[in-house]
NULUM-388247 format. One line per 4 residues: their letters; for each residue z, x, y of N, C-alpha, C. Coordinates in steps of 0.02 Angstrom, whole numbers, always signed. Atoms other than C-alpha are relative to their C-alpha. Last residue first. Layout:
REM residues N
A	Z:X:Y:Z:X:Y:Z:X:Y | ...;
This chain:
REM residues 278
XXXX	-19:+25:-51:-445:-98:+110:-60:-26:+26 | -42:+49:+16:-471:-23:-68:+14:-43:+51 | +35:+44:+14:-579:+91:+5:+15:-62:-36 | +59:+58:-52:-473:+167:+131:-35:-42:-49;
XXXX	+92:+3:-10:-368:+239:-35:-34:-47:+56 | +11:+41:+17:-182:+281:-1:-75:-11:+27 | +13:+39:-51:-108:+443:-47:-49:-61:+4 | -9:+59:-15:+19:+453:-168:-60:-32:+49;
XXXX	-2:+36:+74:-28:+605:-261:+4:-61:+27 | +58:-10:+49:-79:+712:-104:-16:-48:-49 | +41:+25:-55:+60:+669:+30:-63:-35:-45 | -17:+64:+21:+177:+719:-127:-63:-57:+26;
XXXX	+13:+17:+67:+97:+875:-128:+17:-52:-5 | +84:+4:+7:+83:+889:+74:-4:-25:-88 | +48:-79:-18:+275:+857:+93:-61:-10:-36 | +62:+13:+10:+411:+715:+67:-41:+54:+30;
XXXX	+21:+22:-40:+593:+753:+33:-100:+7:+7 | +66:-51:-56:+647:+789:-114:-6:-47:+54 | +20:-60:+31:+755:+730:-267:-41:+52:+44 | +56:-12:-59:+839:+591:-181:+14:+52:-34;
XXXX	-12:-70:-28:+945:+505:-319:-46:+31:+49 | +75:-36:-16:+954:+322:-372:+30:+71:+26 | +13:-27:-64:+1107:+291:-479:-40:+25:+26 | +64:-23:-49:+1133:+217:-664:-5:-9:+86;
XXXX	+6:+101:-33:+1303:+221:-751:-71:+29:+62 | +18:-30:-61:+1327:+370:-895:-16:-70:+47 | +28:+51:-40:+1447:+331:-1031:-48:+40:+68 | +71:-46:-13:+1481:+496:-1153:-28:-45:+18;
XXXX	+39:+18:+17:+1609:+383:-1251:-69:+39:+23 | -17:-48:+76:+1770:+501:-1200:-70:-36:-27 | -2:-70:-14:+1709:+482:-1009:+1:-4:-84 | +54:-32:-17:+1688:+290:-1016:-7:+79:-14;
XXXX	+71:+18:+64:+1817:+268:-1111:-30:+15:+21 | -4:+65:+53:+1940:+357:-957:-68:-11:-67 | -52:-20:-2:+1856:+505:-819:+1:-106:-52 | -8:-57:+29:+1711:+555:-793:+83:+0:-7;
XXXX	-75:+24:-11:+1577:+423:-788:+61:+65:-14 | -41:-8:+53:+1419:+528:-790:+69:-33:+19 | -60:-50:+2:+1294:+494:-686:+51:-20:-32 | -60:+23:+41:+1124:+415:-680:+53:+51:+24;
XXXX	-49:-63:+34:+932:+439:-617:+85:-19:+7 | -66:+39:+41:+804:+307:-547:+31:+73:-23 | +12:+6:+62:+702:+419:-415:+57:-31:-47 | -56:+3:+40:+695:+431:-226:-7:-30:-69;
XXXX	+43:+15:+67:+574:+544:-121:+72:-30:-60 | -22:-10:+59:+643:+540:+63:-34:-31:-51 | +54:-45:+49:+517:+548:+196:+35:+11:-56 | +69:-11:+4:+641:+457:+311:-9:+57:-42;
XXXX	+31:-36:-56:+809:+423:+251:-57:-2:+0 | +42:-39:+40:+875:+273:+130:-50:+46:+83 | +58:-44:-46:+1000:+168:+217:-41:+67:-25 | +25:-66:+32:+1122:+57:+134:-66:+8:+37;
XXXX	+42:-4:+74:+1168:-80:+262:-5:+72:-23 | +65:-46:-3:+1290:-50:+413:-28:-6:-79 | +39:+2:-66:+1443:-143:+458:-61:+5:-3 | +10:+41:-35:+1525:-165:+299:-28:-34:+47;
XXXX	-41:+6:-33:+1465:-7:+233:+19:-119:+10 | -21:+58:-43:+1327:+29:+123:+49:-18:+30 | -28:+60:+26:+1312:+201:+41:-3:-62:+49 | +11:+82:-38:+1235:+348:+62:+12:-47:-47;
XXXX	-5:+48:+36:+1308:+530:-30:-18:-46:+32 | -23:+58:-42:+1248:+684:+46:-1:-64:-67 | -80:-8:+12:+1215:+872:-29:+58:-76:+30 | -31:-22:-77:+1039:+879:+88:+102:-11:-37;
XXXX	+47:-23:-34:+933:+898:-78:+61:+25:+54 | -22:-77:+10:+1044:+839:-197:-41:+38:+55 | +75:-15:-38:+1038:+627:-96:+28:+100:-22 | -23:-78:-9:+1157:+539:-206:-67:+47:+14;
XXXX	+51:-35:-19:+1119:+348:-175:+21:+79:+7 | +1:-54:-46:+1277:+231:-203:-73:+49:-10 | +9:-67:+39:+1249:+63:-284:-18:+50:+36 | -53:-9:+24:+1337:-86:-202:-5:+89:-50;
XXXX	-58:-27:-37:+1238:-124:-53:+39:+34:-67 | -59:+47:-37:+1077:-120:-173:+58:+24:+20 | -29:+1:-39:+914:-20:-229:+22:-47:+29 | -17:+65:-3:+833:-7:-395:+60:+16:+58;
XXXX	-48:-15:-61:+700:+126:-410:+35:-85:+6 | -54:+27:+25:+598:+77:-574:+63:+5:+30 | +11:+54:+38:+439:+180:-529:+106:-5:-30 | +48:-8:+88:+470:+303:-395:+15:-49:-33;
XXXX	-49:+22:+38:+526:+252:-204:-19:-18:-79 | +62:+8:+44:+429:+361:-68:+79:-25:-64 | -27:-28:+52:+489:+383:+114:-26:-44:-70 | +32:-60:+60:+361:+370:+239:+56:+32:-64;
XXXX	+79:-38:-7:+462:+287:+377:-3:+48:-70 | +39:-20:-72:+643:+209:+330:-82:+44:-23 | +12:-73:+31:+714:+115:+183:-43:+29:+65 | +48:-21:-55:+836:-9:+254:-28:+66:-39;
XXXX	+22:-56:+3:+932:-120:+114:-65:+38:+50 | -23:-25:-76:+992:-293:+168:-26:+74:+26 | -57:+7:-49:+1039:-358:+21:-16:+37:+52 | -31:+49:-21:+894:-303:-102:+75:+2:+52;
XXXX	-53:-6:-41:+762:-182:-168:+44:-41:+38 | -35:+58:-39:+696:-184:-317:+46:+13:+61 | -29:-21:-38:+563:-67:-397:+17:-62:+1 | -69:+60:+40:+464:-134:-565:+48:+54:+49;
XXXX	+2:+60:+53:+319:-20:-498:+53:-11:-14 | +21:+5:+82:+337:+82:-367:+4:-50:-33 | -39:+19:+53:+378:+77:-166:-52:-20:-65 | +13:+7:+76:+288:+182:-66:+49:-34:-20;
XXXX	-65:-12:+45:+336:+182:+117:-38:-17:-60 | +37:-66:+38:+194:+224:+266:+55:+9:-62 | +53:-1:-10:+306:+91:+405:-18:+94:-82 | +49:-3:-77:+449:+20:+385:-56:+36:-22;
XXXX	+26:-51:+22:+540:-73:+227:-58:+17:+57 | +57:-14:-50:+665:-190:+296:-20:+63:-50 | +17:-79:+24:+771:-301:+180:-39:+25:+52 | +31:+17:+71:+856:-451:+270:-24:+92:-10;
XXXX	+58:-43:+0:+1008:-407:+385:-55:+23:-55 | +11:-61:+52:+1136:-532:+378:-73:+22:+24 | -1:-64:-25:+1171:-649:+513:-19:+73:-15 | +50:-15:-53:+1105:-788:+454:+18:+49:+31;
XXXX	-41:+19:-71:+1214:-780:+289:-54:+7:+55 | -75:-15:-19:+1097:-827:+204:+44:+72:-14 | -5:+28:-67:+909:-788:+246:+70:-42:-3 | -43:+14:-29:+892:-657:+122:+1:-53:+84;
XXXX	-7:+39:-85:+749:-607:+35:+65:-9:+0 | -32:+65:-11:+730:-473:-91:+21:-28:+67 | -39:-38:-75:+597:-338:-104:+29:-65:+4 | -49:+27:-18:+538:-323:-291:+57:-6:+60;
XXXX	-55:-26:-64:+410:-231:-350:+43:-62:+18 | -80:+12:+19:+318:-288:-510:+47:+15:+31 | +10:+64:+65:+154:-205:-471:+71:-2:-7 | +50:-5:+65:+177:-78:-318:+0:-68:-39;
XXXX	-46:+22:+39:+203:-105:-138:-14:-29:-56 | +21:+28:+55:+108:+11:-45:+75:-39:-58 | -51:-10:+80:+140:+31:+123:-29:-20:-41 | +27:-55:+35:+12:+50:+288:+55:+22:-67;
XXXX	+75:-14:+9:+107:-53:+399:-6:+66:-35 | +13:-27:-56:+303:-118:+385:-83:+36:+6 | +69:-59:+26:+349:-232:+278:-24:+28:+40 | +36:-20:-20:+508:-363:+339:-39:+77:-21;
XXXX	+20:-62:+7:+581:-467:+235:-29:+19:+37 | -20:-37:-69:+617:-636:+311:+12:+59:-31 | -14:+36:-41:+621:-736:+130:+12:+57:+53 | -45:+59:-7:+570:-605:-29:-4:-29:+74;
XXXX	-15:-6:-69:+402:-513:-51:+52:-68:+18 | -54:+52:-44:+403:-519:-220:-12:+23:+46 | -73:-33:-64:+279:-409:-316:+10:-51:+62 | -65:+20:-7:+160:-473:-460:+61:+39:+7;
XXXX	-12:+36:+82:+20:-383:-464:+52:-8:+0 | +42:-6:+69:+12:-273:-286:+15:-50:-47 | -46:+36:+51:+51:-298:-107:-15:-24:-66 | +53:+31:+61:-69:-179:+4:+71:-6:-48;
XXXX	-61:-20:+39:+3:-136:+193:-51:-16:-100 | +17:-27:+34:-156:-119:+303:+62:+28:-64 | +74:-9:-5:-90:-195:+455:+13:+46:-65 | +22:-50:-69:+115:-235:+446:-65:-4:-32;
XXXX	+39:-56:+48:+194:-390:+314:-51:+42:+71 | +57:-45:-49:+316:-473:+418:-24:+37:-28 | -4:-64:+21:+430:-627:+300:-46:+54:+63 | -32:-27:-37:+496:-791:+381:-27:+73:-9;
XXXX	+5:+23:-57:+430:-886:+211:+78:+47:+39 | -36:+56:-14:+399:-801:+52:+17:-17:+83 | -29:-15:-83:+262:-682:+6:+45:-58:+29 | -59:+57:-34:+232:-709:-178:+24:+40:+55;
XXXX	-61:-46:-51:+95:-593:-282:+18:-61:+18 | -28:+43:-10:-29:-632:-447:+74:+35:+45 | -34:+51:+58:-144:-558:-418:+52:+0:-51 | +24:+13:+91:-160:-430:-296:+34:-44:-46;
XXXX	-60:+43:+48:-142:-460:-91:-26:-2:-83 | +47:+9:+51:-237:-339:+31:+51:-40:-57 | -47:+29:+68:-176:-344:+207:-43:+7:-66 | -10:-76:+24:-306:-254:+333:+39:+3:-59;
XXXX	+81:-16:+21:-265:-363:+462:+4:+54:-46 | +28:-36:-26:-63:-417:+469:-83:+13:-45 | +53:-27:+57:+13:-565:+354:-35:+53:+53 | +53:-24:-32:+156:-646:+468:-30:+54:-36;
XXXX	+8:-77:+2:+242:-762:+393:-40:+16:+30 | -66:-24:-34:+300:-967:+418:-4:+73:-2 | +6:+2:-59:+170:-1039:+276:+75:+14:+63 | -46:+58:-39:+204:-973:+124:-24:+2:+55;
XXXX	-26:-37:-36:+77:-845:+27:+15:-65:+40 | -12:+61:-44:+31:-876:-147:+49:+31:+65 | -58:-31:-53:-54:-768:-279:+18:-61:+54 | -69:+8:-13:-131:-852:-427:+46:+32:+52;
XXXX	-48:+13:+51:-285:-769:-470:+71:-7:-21 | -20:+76:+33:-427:-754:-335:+57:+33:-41 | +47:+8:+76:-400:-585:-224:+27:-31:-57 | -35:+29:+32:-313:-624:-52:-30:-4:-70;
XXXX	+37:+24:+91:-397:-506:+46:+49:-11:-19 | -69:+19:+68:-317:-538:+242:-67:-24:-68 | -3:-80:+21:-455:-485:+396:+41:+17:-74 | -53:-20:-9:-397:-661:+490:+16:+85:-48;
XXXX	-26:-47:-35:-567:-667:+522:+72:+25:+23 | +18:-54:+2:-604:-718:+347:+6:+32:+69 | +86:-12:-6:-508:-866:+366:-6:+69:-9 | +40:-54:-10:-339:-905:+300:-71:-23:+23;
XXXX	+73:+24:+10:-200:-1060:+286:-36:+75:+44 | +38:-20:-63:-18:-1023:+247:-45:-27:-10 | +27:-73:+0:+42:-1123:+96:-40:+32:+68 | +62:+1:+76:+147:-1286:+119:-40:+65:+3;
XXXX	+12:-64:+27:+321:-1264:+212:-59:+2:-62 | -7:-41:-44:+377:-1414:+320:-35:+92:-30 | +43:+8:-43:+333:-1530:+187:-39:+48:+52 | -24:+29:-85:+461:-1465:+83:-78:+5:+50;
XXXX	-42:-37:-35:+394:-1442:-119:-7:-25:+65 | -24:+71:-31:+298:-1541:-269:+52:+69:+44 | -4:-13:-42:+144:-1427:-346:+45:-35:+58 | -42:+40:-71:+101:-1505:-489:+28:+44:+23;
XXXX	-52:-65:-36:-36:-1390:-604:+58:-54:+58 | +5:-63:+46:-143:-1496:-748:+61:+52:+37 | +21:-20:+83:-87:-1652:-706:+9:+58:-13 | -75:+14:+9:-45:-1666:-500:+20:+13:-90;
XXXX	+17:+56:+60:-215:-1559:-481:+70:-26:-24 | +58:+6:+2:-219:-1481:-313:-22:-57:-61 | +36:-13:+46:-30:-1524:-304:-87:+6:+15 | +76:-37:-23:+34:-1513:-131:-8:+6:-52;
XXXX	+44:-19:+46:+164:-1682:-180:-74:+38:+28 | +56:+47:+12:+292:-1690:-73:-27:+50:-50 | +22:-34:+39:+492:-1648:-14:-63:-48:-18 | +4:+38:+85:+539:-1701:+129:-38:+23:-40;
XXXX	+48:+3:+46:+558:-1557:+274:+14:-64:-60 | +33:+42:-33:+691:-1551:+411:-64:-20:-37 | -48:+73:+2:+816:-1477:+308:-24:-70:+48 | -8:+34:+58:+708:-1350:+248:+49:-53:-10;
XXXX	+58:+28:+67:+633:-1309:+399:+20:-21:-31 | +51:+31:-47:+779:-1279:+509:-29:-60:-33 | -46:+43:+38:+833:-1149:+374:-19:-70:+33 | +8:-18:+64:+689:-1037:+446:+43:-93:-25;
XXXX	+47:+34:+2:+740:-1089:+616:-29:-17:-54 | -20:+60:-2:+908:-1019:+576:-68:-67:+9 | -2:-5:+58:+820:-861:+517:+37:-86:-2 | +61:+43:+33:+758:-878:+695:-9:-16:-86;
XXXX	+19:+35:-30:+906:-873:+784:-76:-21:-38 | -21:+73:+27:+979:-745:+690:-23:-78:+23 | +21:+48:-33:+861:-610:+748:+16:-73:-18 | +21:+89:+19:+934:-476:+670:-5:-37:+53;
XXXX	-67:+73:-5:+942:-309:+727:-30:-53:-22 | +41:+59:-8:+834:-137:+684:+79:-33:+13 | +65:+15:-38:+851:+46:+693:-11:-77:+9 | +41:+16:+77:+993:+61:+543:-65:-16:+47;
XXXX	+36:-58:+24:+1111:+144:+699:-41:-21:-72 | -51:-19:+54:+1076:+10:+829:+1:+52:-60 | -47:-10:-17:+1001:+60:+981:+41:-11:-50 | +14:-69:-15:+795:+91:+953:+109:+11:+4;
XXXX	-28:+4:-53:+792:-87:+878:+27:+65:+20 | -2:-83:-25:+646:-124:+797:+63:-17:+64 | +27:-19:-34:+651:-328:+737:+9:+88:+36 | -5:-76:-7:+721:-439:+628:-49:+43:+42;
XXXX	-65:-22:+25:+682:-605:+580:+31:+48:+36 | -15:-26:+50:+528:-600:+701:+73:+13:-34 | -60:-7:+27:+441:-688:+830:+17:+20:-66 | -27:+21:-56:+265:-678:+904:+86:+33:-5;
XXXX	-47:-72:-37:+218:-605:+733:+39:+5:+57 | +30:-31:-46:+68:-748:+738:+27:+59:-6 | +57:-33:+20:+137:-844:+587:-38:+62:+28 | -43:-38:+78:+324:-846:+646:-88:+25:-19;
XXXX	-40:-83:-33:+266:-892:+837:+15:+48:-68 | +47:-39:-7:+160:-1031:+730:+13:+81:+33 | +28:-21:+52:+316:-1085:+641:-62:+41:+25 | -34:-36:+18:+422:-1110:+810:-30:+38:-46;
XXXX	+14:-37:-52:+286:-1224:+882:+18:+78:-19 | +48:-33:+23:+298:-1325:+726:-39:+74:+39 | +9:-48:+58:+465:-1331:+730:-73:+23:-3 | -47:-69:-14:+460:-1371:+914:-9:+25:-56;
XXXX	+67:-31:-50:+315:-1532:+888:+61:+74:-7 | +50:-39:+16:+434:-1582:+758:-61:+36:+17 | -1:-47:+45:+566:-1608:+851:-31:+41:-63 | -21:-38:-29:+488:-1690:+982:+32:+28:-48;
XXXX	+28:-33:+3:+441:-1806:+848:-1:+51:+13 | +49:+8:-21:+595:-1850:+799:-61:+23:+2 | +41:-42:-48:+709:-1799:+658:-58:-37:+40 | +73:+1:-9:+836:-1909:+587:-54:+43:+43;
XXXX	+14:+37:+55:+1016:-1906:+547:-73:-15:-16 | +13:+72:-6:+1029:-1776:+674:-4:-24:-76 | -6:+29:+65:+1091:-1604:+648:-10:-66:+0 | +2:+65:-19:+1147:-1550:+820:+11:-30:-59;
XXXX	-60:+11:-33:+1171:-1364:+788:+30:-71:-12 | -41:-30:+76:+1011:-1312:+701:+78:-35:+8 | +24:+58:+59:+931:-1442:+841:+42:+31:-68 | -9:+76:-26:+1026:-1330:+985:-24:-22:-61;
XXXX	-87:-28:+27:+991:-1147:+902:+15:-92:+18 | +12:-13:+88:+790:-1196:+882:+83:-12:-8 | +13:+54:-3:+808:-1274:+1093:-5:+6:-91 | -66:+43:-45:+916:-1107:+1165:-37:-72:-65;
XX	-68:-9:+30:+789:-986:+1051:+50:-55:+8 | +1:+28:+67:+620:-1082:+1108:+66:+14:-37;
């Protein structure tokens, strides 16, 4: 399927056949299933994962192989006009996924794991991998080919940004047992690893450095290598002092997440996540 997605991205016809839409659609169900994935565990590079440009191109694919229509339920009261190629997943109850009523919407092209719980009003965008028993709260983004890793909570008003240009880039990954908080954001590319915990209003991108007092370390993003947030780290909005020019004589401070701890039984305690909610 890679050689025949990269070929049609390539080709670019003036028209799509069928045969080409029998492949996208082939392509989309590998995307629904988990089959295939943006991104993917990769035990050899050093941020754990690689891109799977090939399918973020599939992604794109879609939206140039799609006309745009009308999925309105009611064209009046709510219109609903977007790419063919991309109308809302479709559920049953043995796909194990609570989607509780009131405006949430989940793209077709993701993969939603058992055990999912979705609160009103949420957005899972297409290409994305939400893991078993993750729970995506009151309006929180799940941007384009994100990947979510099982058993996270991702609070009200969170914010995990997509990325599917450049195709090479490396969308957000949040792995497995990670808290992220309310009105959190995380974007470009950003890797937060296993069980680390990201307090209300945590805002993480390539450009803003991460001062970890604990282990005396600064992380940052590279060219090569996304910002990288350690395992079991506990990270909190917090600032620093400009210290030198206006800034300095004004008493400017410029905001910077900080790792205040690493994760342990008390934290284990306050955060942990309720079976019965699932």
């Amino acid at each position: 399927m890679q050689a025949e997605i990269e070929a049609l991205f390539d080709r670019k016809p003036a028209t799509y056949s069928e045969e080409d839409f029998a492949l996208f659609q082939r392509f989309k169900h590998a995307l629904n299933s988990g089959a295939v994935r943006s991104a993917e565990p990769d035990s050899s590079a050093r941020s754990g994962w690689r891109v799977n440009a090939w399918v973020k191109k599939g992604v794109l694919l879609g939206f140039r192989m799609g006309a745009v229509v009308d999925m309105s339920v009611d064209a009046v009261r709510q219109p609903f006009l977007d790419k063919a190629t991309f109308p809302v997943k479709r559920f049953t109850p043995q796909d194990g996924v609570r989607i509780v009523p009131g405006g949430s919407s989940i793209r077709d092209g993701c993969f939603v794991g058992r055990g999912v719980t979705c609160m009103p009003p949420m957005y899972i965008n297409v290409g994305t991998w939400v893991g078993d028993g993750t729970m995506i709260d009151s309006h929180a983004l799940v941007g384009s080919c994100a990947q979510i890793g099982r058993n996270c909570h991702i609070s009200a008003a969170a914010q995990i940004g997509g990325v599917l240009e450049p195709v090479g880039a490396l969308p957000v990954i949040i792995e497995d047992e990670v808290l992220v908080g309310g009105n959190c954001g995380v974007y470009e590319g950003t890797v937060v690893k296993r069980r680390a915990v990201l307090g209300s209003g945590t805002i993480l991108t390539r450009s803003t450095p991460v001062y970890d007092i604990v282990r005396g370390e600064v992380y940052t993003a590279t060219d090569e290598e996304p910002l990288m947030i350690p395992e079991d780290a506990v990270v909190v909005a917090g600032s620093r002092a400009i210290t030198r020019g206006a800034g300095k004589e004004w008493g400017v401070s410029l905001y910077t997440p900080v790792i205040v701890k690493y994760r342990d039984s008390k934290t284990d305690a306050k955060i942990q996540l309720e079976d019965l909610l699932r």
